[in-house]
Backbone as a printed PyTorch tensor [residue, N CA C, xyz], in Angstrom:
tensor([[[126.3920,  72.5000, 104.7070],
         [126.0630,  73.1400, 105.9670],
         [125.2770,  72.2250, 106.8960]],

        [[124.8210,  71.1320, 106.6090],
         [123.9450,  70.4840, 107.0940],
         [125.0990,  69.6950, 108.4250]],

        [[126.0610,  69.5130, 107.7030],
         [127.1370,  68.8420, 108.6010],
         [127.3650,  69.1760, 109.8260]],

        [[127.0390,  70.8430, 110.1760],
         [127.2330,  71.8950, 111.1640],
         [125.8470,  71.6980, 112.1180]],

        [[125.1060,  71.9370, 111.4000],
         [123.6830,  72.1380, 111.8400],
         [123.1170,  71.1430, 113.3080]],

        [[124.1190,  71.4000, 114.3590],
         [124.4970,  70.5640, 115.4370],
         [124.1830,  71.3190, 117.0840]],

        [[123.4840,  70.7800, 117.7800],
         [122.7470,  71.1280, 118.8460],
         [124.0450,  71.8660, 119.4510]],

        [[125.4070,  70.5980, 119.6980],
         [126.0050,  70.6030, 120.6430],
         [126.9600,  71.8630, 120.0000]],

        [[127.1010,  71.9020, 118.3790],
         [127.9340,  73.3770, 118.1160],
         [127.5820,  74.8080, 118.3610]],

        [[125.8540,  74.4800, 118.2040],
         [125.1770,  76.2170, 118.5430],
         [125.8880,  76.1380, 120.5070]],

        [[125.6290,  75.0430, 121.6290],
         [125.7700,  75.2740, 122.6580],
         [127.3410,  75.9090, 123.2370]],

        [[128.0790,  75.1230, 122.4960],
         [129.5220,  75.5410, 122.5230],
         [130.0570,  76.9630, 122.3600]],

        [[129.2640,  77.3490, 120.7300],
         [129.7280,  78.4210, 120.5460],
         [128.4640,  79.2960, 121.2590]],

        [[127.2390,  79.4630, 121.7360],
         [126.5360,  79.7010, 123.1080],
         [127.4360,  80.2210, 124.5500]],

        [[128.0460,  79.3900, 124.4910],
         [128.9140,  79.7710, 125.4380],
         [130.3480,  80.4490, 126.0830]],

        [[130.6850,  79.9920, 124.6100],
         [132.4890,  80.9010, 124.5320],
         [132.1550,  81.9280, 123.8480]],

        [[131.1440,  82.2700, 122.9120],
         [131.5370,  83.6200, 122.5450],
         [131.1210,  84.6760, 123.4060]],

        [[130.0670,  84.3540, 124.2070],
         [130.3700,  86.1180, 125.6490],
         [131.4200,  86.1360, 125.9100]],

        [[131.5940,  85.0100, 126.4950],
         [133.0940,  85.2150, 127.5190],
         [134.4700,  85.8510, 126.5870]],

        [[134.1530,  85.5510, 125.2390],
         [135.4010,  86.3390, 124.0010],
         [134.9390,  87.3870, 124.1550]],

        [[134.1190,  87.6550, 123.8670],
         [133.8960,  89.3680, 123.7940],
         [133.3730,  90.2530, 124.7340]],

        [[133.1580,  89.6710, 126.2580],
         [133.0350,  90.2670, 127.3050],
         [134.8420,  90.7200, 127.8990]],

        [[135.3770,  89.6810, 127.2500],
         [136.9810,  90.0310, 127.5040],
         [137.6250,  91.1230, 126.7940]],

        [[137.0140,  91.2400, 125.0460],
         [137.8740,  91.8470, 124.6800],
         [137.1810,  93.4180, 124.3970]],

        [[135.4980,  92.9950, 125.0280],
         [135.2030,  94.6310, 125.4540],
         [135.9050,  94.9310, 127.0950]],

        [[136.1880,  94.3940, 127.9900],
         [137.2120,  95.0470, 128.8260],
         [138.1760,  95.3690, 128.7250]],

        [[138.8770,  94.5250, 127.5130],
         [140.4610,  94.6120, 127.3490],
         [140.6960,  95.8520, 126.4830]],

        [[139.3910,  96.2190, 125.6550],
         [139.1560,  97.5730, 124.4610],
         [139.0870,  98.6240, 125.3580]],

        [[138.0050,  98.7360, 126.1290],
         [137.9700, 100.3530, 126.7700],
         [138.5980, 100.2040, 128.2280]],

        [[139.3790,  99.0630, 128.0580],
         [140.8040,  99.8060, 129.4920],
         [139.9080,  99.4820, 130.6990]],

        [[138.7700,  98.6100, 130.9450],
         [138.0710,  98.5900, 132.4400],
         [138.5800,  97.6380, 133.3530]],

        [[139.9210,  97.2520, 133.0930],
         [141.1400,  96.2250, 133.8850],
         [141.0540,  96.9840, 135.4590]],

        [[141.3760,  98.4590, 135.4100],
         [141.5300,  99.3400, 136.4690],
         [140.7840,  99.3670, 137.1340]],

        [[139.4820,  99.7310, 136.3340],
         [138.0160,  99.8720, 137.2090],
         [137.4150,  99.1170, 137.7740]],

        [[137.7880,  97.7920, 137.2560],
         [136.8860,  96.7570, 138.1100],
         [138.0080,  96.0560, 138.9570]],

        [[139.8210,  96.5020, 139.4170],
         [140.2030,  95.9770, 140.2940],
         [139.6730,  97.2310, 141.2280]],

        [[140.0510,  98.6430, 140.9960],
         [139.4020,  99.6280, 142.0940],
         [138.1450,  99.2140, 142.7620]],

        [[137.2730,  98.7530, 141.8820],
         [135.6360,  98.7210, 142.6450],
         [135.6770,  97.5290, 143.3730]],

        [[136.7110,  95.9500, 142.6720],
         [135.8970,  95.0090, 143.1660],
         [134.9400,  94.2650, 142.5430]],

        [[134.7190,  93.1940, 142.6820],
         [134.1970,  92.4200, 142.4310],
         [132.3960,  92.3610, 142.9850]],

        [[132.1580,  93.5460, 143.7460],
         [130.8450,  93.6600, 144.3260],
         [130.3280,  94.6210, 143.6440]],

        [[130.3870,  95.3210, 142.3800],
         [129.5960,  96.3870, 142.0510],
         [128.9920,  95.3430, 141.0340]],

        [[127.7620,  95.2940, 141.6350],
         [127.0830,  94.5920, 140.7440],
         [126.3720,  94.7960, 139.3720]],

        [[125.8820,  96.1260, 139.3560],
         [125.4010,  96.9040, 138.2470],
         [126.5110,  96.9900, 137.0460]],

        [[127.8250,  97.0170, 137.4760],
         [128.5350,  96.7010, 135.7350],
         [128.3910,  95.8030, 135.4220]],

        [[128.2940,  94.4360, 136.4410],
         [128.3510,  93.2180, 135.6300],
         [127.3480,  92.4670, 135.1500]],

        [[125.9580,  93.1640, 135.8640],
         [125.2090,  93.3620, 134.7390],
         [125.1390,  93.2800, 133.2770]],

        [[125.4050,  94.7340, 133.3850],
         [125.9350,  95.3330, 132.3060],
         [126.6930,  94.4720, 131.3850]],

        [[127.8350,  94.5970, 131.5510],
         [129.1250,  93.6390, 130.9570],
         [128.1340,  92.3980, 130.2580]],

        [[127.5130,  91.5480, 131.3010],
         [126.6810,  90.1430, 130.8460],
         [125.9970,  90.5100, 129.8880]],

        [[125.3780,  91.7080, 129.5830],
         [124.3430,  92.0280, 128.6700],
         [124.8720,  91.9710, 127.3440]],

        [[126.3720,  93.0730, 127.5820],
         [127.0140,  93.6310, 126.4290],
         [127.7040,  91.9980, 125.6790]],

        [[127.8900,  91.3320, 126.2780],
         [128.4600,  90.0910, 126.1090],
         [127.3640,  89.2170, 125.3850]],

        [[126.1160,  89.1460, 125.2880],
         [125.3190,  88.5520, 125.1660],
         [124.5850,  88.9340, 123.4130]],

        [[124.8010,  89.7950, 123.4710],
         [124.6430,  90.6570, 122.3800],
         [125.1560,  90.0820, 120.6330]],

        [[126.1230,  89.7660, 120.9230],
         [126.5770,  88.7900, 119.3670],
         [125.8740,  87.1700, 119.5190]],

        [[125.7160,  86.9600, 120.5630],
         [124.9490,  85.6950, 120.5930],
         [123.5830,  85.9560, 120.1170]],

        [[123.2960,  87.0290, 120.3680],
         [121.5070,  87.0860, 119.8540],
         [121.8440,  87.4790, 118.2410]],

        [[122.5560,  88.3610, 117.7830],
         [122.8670,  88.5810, 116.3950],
         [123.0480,  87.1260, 115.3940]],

        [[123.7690,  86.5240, 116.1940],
         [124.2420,  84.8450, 115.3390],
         [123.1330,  84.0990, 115.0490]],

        [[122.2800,  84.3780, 116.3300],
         [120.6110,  83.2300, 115.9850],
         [120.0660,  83.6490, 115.2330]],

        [[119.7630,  84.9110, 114.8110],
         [119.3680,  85.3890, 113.9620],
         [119.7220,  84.9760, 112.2050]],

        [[120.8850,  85.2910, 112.3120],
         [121.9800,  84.7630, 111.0720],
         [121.8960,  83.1390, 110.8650]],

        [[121.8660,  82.2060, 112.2450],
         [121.7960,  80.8090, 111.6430],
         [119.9140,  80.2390, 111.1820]],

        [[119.2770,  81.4150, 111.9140],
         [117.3450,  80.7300, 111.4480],
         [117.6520,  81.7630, 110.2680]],

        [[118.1760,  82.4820, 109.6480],
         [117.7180,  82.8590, 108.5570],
         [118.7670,  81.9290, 107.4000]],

        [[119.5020,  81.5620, 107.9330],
         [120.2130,  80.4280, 106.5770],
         [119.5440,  79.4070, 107.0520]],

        [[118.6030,  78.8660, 107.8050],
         [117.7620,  77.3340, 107.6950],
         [119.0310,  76.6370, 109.1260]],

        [[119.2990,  76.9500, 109.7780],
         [120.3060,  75.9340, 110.3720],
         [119.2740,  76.0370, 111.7540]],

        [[118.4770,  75.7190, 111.9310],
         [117.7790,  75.6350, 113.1710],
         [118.2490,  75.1400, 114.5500]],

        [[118.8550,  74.1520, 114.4540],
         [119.6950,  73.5960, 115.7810],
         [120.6310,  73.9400, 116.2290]],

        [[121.5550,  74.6350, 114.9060],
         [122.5410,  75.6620, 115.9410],
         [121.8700,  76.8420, 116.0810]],

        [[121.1010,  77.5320, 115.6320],
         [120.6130,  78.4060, 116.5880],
         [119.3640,  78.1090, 117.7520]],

        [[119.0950,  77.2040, 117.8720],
         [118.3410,  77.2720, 119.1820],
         [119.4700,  76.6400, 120.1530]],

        [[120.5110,  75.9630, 120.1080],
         [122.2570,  75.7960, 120.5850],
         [122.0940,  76.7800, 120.8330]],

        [[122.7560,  78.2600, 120.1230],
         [123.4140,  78.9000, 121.0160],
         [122.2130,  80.1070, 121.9510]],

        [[120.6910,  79.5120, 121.4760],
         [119.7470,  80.5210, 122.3720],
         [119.6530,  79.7350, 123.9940]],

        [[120.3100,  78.3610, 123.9290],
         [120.4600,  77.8310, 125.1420],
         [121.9160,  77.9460, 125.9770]],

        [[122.9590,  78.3080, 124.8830],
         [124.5390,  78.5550, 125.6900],
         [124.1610,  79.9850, 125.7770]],

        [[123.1710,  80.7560, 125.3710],
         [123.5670,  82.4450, 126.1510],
         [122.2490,  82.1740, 127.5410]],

        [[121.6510,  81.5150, 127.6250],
         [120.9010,  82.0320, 128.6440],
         [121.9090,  81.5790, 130.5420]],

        [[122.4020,  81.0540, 130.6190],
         [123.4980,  81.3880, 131.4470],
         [123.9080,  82.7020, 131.6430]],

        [[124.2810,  83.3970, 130.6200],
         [124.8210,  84.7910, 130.8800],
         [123.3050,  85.7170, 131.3100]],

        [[122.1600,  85.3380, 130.2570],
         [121.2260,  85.9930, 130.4660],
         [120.6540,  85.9440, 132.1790]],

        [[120.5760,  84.6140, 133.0220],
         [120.3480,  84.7110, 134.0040],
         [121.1260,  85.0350, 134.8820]],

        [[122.6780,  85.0120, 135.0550],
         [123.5850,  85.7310, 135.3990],
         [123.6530,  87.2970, 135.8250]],

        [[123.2440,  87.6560, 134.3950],
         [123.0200,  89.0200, 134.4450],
         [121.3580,  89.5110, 134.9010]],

        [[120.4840,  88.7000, 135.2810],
         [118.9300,  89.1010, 135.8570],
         [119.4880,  88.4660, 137.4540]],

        [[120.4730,  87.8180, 137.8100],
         [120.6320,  87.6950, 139.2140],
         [121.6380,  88.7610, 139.9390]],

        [[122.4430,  89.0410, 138.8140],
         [123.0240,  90.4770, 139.1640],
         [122.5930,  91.9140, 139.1670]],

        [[121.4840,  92.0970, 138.6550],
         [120.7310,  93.1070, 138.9580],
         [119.5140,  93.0490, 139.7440]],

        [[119.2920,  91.9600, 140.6800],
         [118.5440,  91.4120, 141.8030],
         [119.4110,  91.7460, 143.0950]]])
C-alpha cells in the first residue's frame, strides 16, 4: 500500500469522484428535467448537488487516515475543496 500512498492519487481521485457521483445522483433521481426547466441560475440546488457530491470524498479520508495512508488522504481533502468552495460561492 505504500506504493499508493501518493499526494497526486488522493488529488486525482479528490477530484473525479464528485463529479462521478454528482452525475450519477442526477442521472438516479431523474433531475435531467429539472435542472433544464430551471436553468442553470437556481443556485440553491447546486449548492446542494456540490454538497451531496462531496460527501464520499469526506467518507474516503476517513477510510485512507484510518489504514495509515496519510497523503492520499490529505490528496483528496485538497481535490474536494474546489467543490467545497464552489458550493459556499453558490450559496453566496
Amino acid at each position: 500500500m505504500e506504493r499508493w500512498d501518493k499526494y497526486w492519487v488522493g488529488i486525482v481521485l479528490g477530484l473525479i469522484m464528485p463529479a462521478v457521483v454528482g452525475y450519477f445522483y442526477i442521472d438516479t433521481f431523474g433531475l435531467w428535467s429539472t435542472i433544464e426547466m430551471l436553468g442553470l441560475a437556481l443556485k440553491q440546488m447546486w449548492c446542494k448537488l456540490l454538497l451531496v457530491s462531496v460527501f464520499p470524498d469526506l467518507a474516503f479520508i476517513f477510510v485512507f487516515y484510518s489504514a495509515d495512508m496519510w497523503n492520499v488522504a490529505k490528496g483528496l481533502l485538497i481535490g474536494a475543496f474546489p467543490y467545497l468552495l464552489g458550493s459556499i460561492a453558490f450559496a453566496l
